[in-house]
N, C-alpha and C positions, 0 to 999 in steps of 0.2 A: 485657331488652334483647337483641339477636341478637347475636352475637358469631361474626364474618365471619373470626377467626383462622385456621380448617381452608381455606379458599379465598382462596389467595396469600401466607398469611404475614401480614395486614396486620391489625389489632384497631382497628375503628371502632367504638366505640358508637352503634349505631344502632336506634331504636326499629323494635320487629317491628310490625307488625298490630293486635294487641289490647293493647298494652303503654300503658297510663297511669299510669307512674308518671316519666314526662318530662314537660318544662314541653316547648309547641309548638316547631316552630323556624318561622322565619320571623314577617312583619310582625306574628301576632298572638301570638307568644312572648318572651323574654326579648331577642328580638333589633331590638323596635321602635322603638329611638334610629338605628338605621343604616339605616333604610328611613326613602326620602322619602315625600314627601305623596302623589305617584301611584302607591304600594303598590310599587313599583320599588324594588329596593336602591339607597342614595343613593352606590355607590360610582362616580365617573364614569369611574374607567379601563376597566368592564366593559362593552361595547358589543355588545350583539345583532347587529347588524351585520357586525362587524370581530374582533370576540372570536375568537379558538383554542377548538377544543373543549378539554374540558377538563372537571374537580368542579366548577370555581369556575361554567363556565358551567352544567353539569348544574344545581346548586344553584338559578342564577338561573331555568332556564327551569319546575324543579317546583315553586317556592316564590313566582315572580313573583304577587303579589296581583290585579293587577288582569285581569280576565277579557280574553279577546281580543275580543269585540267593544264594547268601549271602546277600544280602541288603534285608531291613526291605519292608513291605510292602508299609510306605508313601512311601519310597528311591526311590522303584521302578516307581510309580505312579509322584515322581519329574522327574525322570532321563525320563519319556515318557514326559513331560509335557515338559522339558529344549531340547530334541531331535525335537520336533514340534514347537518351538517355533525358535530352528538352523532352521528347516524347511522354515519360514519364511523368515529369513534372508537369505537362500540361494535366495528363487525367488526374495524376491526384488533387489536382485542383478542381476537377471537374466532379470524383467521389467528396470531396468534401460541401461543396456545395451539394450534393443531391443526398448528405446527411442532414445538412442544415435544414433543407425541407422537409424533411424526413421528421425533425424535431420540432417544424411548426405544426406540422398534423397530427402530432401523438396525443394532442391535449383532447379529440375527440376522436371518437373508434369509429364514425361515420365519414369522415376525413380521412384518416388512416386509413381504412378499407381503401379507397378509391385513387389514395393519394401517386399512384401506379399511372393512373388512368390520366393523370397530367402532366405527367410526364411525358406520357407517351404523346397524348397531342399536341405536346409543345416541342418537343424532338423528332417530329416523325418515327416514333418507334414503335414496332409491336405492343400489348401491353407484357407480353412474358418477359421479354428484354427489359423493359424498363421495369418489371416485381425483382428481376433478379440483377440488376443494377442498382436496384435501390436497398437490397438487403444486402446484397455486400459494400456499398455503401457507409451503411450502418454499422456492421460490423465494424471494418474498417476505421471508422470514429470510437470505437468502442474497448474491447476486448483484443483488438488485431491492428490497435494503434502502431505499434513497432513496424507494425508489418506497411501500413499506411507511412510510416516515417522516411524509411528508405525508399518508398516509391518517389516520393517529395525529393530528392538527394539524386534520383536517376538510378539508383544501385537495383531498382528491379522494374522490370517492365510490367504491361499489363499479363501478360501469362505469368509469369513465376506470380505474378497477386492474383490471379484468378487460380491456379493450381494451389496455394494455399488456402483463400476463403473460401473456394467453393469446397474444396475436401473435406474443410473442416463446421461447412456448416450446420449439419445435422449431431453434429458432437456435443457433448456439456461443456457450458463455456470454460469449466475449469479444465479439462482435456485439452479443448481447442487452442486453451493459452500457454499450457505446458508442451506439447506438439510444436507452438511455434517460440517459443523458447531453445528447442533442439534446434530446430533446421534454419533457425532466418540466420546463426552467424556464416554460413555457409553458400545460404541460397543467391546472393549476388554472384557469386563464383561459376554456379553450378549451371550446365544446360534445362531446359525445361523436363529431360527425362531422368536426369538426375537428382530433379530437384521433386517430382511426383513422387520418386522411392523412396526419398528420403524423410517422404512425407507418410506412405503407406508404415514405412520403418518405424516412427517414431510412434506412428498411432498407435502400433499393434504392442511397442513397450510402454507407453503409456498407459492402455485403457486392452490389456492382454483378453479378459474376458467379455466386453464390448466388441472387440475385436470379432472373436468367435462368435457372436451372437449373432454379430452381423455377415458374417460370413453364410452362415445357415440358412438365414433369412433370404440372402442373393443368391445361393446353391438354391433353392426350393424353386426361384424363379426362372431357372435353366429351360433352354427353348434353342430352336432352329429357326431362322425367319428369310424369307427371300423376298428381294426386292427389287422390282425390275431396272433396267438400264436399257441407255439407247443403243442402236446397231446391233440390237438382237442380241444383247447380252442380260445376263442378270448376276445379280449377288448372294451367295447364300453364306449367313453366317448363324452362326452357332456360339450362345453362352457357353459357357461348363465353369468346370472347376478349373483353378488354376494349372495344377498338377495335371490332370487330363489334358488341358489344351496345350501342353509343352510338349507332352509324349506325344500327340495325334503330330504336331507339326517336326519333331522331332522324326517320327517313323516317315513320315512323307517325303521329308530329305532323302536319310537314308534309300528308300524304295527307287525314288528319282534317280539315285546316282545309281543302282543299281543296273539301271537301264542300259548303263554304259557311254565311254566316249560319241561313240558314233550315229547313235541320237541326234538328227538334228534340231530337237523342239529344245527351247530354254529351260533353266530348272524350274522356272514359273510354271509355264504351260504343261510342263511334266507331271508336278504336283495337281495341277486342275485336274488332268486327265485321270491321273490314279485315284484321286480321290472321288469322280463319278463311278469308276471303273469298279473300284473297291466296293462303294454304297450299293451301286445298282447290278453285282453278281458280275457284271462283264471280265472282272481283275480276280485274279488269284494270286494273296502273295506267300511265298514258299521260297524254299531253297530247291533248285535245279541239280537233281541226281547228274540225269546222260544228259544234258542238252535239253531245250526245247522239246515236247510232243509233236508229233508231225502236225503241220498245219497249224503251228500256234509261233508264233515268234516275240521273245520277250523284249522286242523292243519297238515292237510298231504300236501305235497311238491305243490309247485304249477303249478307247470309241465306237473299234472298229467291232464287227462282226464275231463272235467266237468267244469262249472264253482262255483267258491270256496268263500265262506267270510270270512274275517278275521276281529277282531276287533282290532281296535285300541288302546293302553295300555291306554293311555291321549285321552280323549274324544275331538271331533272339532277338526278344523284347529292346522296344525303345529304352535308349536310357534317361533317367529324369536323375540329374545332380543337386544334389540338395544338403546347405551347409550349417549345421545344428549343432548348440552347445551342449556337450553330455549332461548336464543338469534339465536342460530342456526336454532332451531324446528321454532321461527314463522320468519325468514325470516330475520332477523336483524344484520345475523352473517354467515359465510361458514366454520365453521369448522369442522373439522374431525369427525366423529362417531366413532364408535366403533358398530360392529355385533359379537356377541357372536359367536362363532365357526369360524371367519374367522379375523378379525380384522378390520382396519381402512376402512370405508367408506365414499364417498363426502357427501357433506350436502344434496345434490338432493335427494340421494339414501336415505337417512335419513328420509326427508320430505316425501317422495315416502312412505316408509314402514308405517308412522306415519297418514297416512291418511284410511288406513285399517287396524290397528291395536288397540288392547286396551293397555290404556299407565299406568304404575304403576308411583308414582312420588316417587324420588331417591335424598335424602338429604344428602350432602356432604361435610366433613370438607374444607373450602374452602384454608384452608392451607394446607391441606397432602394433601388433593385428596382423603380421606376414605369414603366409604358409612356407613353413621350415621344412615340410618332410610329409610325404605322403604314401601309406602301404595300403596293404589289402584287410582283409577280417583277420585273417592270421597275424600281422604283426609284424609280417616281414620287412626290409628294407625296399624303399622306393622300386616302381615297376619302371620308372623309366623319368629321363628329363622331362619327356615333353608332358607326364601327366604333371610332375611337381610344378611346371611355368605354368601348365593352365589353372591350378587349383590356387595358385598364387597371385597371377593377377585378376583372374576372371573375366573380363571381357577385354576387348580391344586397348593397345595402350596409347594411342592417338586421343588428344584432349578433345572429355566430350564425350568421347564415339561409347556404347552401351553395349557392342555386339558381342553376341553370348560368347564365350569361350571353342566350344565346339563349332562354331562357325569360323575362327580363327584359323592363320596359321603363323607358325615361330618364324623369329627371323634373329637374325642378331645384329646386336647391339651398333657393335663396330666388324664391320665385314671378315668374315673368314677368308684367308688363316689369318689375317693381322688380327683379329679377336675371337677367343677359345670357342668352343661348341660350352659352355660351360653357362651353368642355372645363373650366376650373376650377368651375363653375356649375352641371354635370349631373353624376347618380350613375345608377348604377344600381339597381333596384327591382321584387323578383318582384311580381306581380300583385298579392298578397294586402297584401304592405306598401307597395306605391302607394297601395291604397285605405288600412290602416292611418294612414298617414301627413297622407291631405285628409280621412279623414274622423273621426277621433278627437284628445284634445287631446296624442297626439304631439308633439313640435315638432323641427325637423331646420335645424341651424345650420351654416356651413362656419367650418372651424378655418384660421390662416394656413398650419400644416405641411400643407397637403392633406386630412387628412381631413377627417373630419364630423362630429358631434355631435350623439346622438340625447338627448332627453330626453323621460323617463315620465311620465304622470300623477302619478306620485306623487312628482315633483322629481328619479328616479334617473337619474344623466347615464350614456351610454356612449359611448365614439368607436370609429369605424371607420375604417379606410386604405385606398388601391388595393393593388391585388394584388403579393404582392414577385416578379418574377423571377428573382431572382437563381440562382442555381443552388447546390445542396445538396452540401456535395464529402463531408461524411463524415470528414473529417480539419479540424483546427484546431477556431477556436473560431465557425467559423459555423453558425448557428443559423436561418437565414433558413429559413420552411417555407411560406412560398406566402399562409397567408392573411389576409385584411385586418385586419390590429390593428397595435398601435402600435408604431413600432419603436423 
């Protein structure tokens, strides 16, 4: 029998390898009264599903009899969800161990220094992987216990733990603990991209002028860098500001569709093209008086030979949407924005956008967070349904999904005419889960609280909400972080 004493103190008797002198465990050993008829332990509080990691769950998922493809479609989709969720609970075992080292080398700074460097030979790891495993690590034992906790439990994986300790690690630990105060009751729930904004979100109401400071300090560091690839290709990206890189890829769209249906290059390759085209003088982009100039056609590649116009799909300037509480806009308040296609923004960047921009005003239940009503500078009544459903939900209503609103399109509820064209009746819908939605056996129900209700193939319900506007103070017990779920 192996005897697991030397590693933690703990004495299992647990059969090694080649060890037959144990009776089996599981369905075909002495433990066949407690397993039901489908090779399943008959215990029913242990739920693949809903279970905590855990021995008890380890046990169920090596010792489960019946193979997985005899299991039902959810079974399957539990038994990966309870295997990721064991996943967790392995590394938090594996960060708390490499804080405990962590605490045997702190007693000398010559130990400490290097303490990286044994890790790494003893894991085969880089030593920068093992500096920055070992400081979130530490953290993690520390200040971002909570956050450590729920790892332990499966409730989050290694990204939603590395999207919080790393974000917050250049922070004051008192920030860092208020930060994750806001976002961890949520962050089990949340996808990895919703759980990064909810973290940029919280920071910038937490620590408003840190925020800005640091924003300055990464604007200063703005750059263009290419880097080669294979098959003759390369990358070129480009820092900026937030707000800038929303408008460039915003106008890029626009310019692409411009182009017209009968384009046959993709919107990808469209946007490549325009944006050489543009840089290097070859593009001209304009509105088209008569037609095309002779010898110039605004839809062949832009690549080519000549200088070319393209029209733009959306007349004017790109538009950047940007959702600001009148205390913040005139100066009275530093909270968080929100920028359509990117997310949380400083109040600076805010103000910034809002002095070259035309502003629509955006009425909102001040209890959910709903957009009620949306006009122009003037005052007027709504310009239309589909601006009031986009400023409403904000991106896509499919769980999860982040896509910006303007890449959306409306769809209803419950089909027309059996359900109205009417603002309770429309969501919003990126392209991919429109079609999702008519052409697979999805099913998409409206709830009486406002949202929505998707259901899976395989019976699993989710609901979704409009967008909360509320604003992020950073103090008290509000919690509101912008994205559609339940409140």
């Amino acid at each position: 029998m192996f005897d697991s004493s030397e590693a933690g103190g703990v004495q299992l008797d647990v059969p090694g390898p080649d060890d037959t002198s144990y009776e089996p465990w599981g369905p075909d050993g002495p433990w066949d009264d407690e397993w039901g008829p489908d090779g399943l332990p008959a215990d029913p509080q242990l739920n693949l599903a809903t279970a905590p990691a855990s021995f008890a769950l380890a046990m169920e998922l090596v010792f489960s009899k019946r193979p997985l493809d005899e299991v039902d479609d959810a079974g399957v989709l539990a038994t990966a969800g309870a295997w990721r969720r064991m996943a967790g609970w392995a590394l938090s075992g594996y960060a708390r161990a490499l804080a405990e080292f962590a605490r045997r080398r702190s007693g000398d700074p010559v130990q400490t220094r290097y303490a990286a460097d044994e890790i790494a030979a003893e894991l085969k790891l880089t030593r920068g992987v093992a500096r920055r495993e070992l400081d979130r690590a530490t953290a993690l034992d520390q200040h971002l216990r909570p956050t450590r906790d729920l790892w332990e439990k499966g409730e989050l994986d290694e990204q939603r733990v590395a999207a919080i300790a790393d974000r917050v690690r250049d922070l004051p630990v008192e920030v860092a603990t208020r930060v994750q105060e806001i976002v961890l009751p949520k962050a089990p729930a949340q996808t990895i991209g919703q759980l990064r904004a909810a973290m940029q979100r919280a920071i910038i109401a937490v620590d408003p002028e840190g925020a800005e400071e640091r924003h300055r300090e990464a604007h200063a560091k703005r750059s263009v860098r290419m880097y080669p690839d294979a098959d003759g290709m390369a990358t070129l990206t480009a820092s900026m500001s937030a707000p800038d890189a929303v408008a460039c890829d915003e106008r890029l769209t626009a310019l692409a569709r411009g182009l017209g249906a009968d384009d046959p290059r993709s919107m990808g390759a469209r946007r490549a093209d325009l944006l050489v085209g543009l840089i290097t003088g070859r593009v001209f982009a304009g509105e088209l008086v008569s037609g095309p100039a002779e010898g110039v056609s605004s839809g062949a590649a832009p690549c080519g030979s000549g200088v070319q116009i393209v029209r733009p799909a959306a007349p004017d300037k790109a538009s950047v949407h940007v959702v600001v509480d009148l205390e913040t806009l005139r100066g009275e308040a530093n909270r968080p924005a929100e920028l359509a296609g990117y997310g949380p923004i400083t109040a600076t960047q805010a103000r910034q956008i809002a002095a070259d921009a035309v502003w629509r005003r955006l009425v909102t239940d001040p209890l959910s967070g709903v957009a009620l009503d949306l006009g122009r500078t003037t005052y007027r009544p709504p310009v239309g349904l589909a601006d009031l459903v986009r400023a409403r939900d904000g991106v896509c209503r499919f769980p999860g999904c982040r896509r910006r609103a303007s890449a959306c399109e409306l769809d209803h509820v419950v089909p027309y005419p059996a359900g109205p064209t009417a603002e309770r009746n429309v969501v919003l819908e990126c392209m991919h889960h429109h079609h999702l939605k008519h052409d697979s056996d999805w099913r998409l129900e409206p709830l009486p609280d406002g949202g929505v209700q998707w259901t899976s193939p395989t019976g699993a319900v989710y609901r979704t909400y409009p967008w909360d506007h509320r604003p992020l103070t950073g103090r008290g017990s509000a919690t509101a972080d912008g994205d559609p779920s339940p409140p």
